[in-house]
Backbone as JSON Lines, residues from 0, in Angstrom:
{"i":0,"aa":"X","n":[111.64,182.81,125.88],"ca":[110.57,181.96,125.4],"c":[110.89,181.54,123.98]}
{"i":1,"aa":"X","n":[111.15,180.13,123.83],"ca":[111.19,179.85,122.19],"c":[109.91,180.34,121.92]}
{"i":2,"aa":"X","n":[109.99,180.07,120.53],"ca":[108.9,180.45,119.28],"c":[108.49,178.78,119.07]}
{"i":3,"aa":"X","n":[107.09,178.51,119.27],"ca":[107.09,177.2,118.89],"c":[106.68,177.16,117.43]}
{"i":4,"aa":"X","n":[106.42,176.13,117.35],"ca":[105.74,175.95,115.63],"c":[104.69,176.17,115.24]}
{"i":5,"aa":"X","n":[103.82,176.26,116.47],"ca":[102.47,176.67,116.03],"c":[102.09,178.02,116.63]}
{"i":6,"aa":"X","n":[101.64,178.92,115.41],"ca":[101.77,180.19,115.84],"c":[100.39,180.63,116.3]}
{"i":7,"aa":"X","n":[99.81,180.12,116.26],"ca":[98.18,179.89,117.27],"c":[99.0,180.42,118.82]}
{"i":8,"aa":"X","n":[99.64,178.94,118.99],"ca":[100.35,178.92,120.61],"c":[101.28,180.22,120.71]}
{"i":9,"aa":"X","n":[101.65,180.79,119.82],"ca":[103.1,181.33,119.92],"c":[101.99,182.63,120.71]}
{"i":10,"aa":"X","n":[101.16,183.02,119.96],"ca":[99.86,184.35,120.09],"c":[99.41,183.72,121.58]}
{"i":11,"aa":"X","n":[99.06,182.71,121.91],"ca":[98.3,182.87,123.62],"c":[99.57,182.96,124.21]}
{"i":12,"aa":"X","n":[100.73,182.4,124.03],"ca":[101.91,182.63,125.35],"c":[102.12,184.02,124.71]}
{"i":13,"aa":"X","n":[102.09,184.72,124.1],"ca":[102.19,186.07,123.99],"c":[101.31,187.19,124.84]}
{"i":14,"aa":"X","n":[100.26,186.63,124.83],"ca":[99.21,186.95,125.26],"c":[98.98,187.23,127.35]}
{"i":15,"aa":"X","n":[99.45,185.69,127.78],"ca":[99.68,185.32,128.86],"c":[100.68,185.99,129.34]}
{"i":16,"aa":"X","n":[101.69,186.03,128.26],"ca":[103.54,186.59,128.9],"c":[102.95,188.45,129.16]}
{"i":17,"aa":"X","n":[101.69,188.57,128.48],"ca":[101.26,190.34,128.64],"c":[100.51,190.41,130.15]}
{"i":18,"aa":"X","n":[99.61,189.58,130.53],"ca":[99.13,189.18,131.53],"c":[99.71,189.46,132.51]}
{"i":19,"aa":"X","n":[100.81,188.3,132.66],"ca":[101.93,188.22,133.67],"c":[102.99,189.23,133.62]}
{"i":20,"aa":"X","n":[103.02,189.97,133.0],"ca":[104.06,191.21,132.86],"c":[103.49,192.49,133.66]}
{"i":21,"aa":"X","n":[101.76,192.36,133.77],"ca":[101.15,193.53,134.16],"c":[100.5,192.79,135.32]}
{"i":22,"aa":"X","n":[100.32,191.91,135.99],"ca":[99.63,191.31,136.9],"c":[100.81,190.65,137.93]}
{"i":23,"aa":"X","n":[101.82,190.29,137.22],"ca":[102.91,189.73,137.97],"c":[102.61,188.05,139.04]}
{"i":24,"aa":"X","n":[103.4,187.63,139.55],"ca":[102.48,186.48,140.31],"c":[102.02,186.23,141.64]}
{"i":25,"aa":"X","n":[101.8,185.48,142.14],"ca":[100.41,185.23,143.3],"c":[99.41,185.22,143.37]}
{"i":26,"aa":"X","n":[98.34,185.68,142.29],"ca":[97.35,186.38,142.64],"c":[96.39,184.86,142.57]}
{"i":27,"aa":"X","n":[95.2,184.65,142.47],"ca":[94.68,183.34,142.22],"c":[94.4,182.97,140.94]}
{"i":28,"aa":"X","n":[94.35,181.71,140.6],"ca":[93.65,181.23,139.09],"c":[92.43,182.25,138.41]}
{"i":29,"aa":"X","n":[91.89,182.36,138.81],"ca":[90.04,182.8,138.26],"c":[90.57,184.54,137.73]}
{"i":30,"aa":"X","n":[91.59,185.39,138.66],"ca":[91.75,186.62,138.55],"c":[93.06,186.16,137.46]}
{"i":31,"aa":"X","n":[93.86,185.9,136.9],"ca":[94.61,185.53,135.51],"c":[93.49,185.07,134.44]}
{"i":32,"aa":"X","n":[92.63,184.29,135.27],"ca":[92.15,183.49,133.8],"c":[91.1,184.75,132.98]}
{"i":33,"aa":"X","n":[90.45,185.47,133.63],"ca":[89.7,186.6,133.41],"c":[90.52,187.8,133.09]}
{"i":34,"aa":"X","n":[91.64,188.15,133.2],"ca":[92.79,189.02,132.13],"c":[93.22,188.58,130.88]}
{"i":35,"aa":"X","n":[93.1,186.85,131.13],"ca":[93.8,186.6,129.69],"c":[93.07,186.58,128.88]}
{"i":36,"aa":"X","n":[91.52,185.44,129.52],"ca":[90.36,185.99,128.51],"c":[90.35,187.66,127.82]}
{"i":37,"aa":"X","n":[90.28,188.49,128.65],"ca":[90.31,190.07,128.19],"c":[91.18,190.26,127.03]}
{"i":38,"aa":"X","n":[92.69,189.77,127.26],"ca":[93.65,190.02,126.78],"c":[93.56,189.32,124.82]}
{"i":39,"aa":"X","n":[93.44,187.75,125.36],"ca":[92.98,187.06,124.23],"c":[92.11,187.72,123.09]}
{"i":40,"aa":"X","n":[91.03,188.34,123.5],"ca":[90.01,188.51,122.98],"c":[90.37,190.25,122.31]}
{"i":41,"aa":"X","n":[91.42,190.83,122.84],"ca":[91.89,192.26,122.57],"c":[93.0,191.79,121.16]}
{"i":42,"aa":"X","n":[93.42,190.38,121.01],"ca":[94.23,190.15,119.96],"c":[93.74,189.38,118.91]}
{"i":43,"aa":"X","n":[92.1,189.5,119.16],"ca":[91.45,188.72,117.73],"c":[90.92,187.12,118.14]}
{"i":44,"aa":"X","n":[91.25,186.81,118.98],"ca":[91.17,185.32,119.23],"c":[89.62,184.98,119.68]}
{"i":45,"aa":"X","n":[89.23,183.73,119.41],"ca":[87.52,183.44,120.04],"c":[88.41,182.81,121.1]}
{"i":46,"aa":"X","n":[87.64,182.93,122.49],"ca":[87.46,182.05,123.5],"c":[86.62,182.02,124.66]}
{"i":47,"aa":"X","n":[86.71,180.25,124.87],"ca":[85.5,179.9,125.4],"c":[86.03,179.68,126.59]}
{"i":48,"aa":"X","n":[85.38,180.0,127.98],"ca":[86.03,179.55,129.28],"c":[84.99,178.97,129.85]}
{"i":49,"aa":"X","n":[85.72,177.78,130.82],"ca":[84.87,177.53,131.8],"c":[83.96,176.09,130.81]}
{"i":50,"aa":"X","n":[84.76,175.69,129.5],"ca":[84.0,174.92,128.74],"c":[83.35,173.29,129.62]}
{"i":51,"aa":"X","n":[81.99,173.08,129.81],"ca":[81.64,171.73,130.02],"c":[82.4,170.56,128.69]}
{"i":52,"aa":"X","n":[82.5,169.28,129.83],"ca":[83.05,168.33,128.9],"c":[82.62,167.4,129.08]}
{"i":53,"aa":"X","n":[81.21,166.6,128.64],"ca":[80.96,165.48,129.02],"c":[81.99,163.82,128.51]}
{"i":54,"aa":"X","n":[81.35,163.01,129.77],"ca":[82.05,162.46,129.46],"c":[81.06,160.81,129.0]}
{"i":55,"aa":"X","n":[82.21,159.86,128.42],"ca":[81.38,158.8,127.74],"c":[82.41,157.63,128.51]}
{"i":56,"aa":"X","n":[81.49,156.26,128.73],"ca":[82.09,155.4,129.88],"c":[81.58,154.12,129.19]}
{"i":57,"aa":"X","n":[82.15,153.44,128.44],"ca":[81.1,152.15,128.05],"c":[80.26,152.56,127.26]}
{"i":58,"aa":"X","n":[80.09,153.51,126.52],"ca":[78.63,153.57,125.81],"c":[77.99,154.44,126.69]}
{"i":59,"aa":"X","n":[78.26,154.53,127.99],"ca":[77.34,155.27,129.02],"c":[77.4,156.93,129.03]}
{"i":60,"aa":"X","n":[76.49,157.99,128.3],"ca":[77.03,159.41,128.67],"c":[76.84,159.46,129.87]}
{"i":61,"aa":"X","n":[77.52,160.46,130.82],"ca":[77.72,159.96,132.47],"c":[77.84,161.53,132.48]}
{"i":62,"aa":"X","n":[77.5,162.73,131.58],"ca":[77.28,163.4,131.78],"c":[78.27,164.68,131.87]}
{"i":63,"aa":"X","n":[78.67,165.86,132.41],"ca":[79.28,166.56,132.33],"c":[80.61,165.85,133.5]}
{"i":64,"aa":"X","n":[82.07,166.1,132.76],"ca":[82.88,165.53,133.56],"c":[84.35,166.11,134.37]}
{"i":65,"aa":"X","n":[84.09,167.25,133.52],"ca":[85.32,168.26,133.54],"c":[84.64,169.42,132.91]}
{"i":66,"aa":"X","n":[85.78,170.18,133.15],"ca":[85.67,171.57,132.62],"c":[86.98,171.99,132.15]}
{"i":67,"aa":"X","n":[86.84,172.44,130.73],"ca":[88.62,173.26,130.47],"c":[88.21,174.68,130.95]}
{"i":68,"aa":"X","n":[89.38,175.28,131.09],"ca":[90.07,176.23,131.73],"c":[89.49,177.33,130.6]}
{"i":69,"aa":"X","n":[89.87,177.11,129.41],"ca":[89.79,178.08,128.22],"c":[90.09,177.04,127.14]}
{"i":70,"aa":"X","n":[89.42,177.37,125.86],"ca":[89.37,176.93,124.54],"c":[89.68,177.57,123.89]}
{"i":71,"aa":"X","n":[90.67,178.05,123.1],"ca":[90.88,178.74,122.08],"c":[90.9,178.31,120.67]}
{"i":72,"aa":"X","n":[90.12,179.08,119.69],"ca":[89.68,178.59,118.33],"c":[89.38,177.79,118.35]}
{"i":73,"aa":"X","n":[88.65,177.21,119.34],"ca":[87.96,175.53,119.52],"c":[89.18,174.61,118.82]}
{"i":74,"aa":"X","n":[90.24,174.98,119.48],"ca":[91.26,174.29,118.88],"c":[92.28,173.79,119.85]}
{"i":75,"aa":"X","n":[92.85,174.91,120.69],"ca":[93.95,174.87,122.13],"c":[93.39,174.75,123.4]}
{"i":76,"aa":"X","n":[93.69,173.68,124.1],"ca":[92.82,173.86,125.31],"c":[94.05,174.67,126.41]}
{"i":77,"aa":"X","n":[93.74,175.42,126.82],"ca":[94.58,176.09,127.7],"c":[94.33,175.71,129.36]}
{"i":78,"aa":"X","n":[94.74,175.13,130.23],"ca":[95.06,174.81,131.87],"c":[95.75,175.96,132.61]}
{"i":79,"aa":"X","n":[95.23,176.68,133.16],"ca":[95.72,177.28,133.74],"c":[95.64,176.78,135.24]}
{"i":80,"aa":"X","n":[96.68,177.94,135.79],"ca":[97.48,177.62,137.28],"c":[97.95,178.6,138.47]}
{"i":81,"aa":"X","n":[97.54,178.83,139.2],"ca":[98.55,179.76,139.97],"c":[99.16,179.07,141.75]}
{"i":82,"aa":"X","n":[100.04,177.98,141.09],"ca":[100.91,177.16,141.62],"c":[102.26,176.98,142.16]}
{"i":83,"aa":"X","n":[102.75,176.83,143.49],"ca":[103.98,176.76,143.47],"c":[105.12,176.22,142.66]}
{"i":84,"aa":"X","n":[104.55,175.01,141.83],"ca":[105.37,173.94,141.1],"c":[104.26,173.49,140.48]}
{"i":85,"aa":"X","n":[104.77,173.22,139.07],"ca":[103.94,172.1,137.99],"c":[104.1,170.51,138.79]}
{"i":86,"aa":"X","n":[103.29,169.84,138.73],"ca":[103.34,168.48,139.31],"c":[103.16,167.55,138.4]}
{"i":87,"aa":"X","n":[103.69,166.55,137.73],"ca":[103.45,165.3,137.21],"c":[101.6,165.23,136.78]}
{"i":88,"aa":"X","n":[100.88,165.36,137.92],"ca":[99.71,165.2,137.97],"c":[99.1,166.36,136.89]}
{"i":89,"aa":"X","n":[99.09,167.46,136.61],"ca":[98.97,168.69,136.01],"c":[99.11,168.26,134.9]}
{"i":90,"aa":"X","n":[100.11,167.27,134.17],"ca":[100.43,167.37,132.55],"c":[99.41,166.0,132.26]}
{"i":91,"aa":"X","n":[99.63,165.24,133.53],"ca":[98.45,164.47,133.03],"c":[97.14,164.81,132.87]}
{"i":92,"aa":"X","n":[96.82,165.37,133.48],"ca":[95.15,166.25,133.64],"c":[95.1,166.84,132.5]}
{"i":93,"aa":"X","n":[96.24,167.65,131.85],"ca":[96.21,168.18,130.53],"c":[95.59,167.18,129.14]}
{"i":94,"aa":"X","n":[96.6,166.39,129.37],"ca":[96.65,165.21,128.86],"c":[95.54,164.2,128.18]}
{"i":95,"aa":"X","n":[94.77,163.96,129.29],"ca":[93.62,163.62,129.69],"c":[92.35,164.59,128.77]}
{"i":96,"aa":"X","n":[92.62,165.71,128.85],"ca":[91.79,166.55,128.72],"c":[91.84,166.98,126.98]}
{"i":97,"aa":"X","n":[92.84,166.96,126.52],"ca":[93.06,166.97,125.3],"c":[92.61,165.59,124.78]}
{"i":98,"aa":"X","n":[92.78,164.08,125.04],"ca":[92.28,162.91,124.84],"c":[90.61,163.01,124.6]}
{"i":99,"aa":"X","n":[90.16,163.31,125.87],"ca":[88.77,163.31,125.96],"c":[87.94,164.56,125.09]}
{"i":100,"aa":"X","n":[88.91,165.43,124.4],"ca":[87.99,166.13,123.63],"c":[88.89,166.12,122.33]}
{"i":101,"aa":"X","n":[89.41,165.04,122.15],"ca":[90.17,164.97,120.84],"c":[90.6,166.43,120.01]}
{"i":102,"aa":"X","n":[91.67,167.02,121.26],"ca":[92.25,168.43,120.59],"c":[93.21,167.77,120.44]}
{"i":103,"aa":"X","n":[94.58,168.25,119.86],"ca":[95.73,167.68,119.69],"c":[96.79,168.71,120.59]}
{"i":104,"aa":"X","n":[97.02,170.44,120.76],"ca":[97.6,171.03,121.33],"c":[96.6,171.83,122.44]}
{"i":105,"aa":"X","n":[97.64,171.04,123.61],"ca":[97.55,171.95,124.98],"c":[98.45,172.87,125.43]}
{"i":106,"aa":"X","n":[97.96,174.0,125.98],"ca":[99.08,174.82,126.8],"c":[98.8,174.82,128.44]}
{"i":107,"aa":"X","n":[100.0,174.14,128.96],"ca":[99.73,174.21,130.96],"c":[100.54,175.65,130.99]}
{"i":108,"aa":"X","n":[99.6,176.44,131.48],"ca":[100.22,178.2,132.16],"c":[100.11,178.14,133.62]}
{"i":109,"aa":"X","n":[101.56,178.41,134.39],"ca":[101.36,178.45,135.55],"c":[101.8,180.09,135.76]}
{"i":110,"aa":"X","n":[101.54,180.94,136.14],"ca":[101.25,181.97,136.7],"c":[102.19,182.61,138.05]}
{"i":111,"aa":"X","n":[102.48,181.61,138.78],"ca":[103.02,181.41,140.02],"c":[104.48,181.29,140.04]}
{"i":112,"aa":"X","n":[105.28,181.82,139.01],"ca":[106.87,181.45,138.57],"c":[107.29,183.24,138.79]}
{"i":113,"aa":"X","n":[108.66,183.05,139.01],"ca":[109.31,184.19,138.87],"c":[110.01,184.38,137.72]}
{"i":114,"aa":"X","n":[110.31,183.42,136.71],"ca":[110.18,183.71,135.22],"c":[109.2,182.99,134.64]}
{"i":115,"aa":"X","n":[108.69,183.79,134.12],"ca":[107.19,183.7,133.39],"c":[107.76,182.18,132.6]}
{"i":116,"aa":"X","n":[108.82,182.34,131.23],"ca":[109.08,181.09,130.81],"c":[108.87,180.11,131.39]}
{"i":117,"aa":"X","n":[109.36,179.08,132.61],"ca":[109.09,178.58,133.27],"c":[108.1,178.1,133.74]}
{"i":118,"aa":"X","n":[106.79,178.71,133.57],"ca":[105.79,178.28,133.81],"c":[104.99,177.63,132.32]}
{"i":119,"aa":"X","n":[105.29,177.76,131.27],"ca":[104.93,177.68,130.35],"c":[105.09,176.38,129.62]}
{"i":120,"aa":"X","n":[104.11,175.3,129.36],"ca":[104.22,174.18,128.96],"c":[103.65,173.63,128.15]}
{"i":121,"aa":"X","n":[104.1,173.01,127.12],"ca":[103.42,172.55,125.7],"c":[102.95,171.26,125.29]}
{"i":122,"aa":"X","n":[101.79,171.05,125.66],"ca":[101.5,168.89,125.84],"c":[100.98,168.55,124.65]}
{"i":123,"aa":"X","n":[101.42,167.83,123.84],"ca":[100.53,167.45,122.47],"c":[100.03,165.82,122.58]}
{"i":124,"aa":"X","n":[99.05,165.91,121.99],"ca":[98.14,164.59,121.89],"c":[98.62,163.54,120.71]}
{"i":125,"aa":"X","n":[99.33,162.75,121.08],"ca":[99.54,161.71,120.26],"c":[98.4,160.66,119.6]}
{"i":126,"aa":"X","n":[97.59,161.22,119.74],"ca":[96.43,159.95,119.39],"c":[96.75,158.94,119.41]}
């Protein structure tokens, strides 16, 4: 696993890589996302799961439109996965999701890899 630059991120893939070291893969999304929460929260970190995201259309609030996965420091939106393969579609959804709540760093965690690295993906928001 590189070390990225932001050591926010460097602490949840640390976090996740503890997860997946003791949970290993297959298991479903909801049973990872509820260890890492645990895990997160055992290394100091605030997080929010399961965050509503309304959304805005024209001027129109249209109401709740999504949901992130996990928020960390109201700062990282984290996507999690427990997937055969990352898909094209996945980084966009990230993507998307960082746009619509004007974060700038996402992490896509897929769960479902036989090296943990591999599953691990870093999407930043270009505004």
């Amino acid at each position: 696993m590189e070390k990225t630059k932001d050591p926010l991120s460097y602490k949840i893939i640390g976090c996740a890589m503890e997860v997946y070291n003791a949970l290993g893969p297959g298991l479903l999304e909801a049973a990872y996302e509820k260890a890492l929460i645990h895990e997160l929260q055992l290394s100091g970190l605030s997080v929010a799961s399961q965050v509503p995201v309304e959304m805005n259309y024209k001027g129109v609030n249209l109401g709740e439109g999504l949901r992130l996965d996990l928020l960390i420091e109201d700062s990282i939106v984290v996507e999690l996965k427990s997937v055969e393969e990352l898909k094209p579609i996945h980084y966009k959804q990230l993507l998307t999701y960082l746009k619509l709540t004007d974060k700038r760093i996402g992490l896509l965690i897929n769960f479902n890899v036989n090296d943990f690295r591999d599953g691990i993906k870093r999407v930043i928001n270009g505004y």
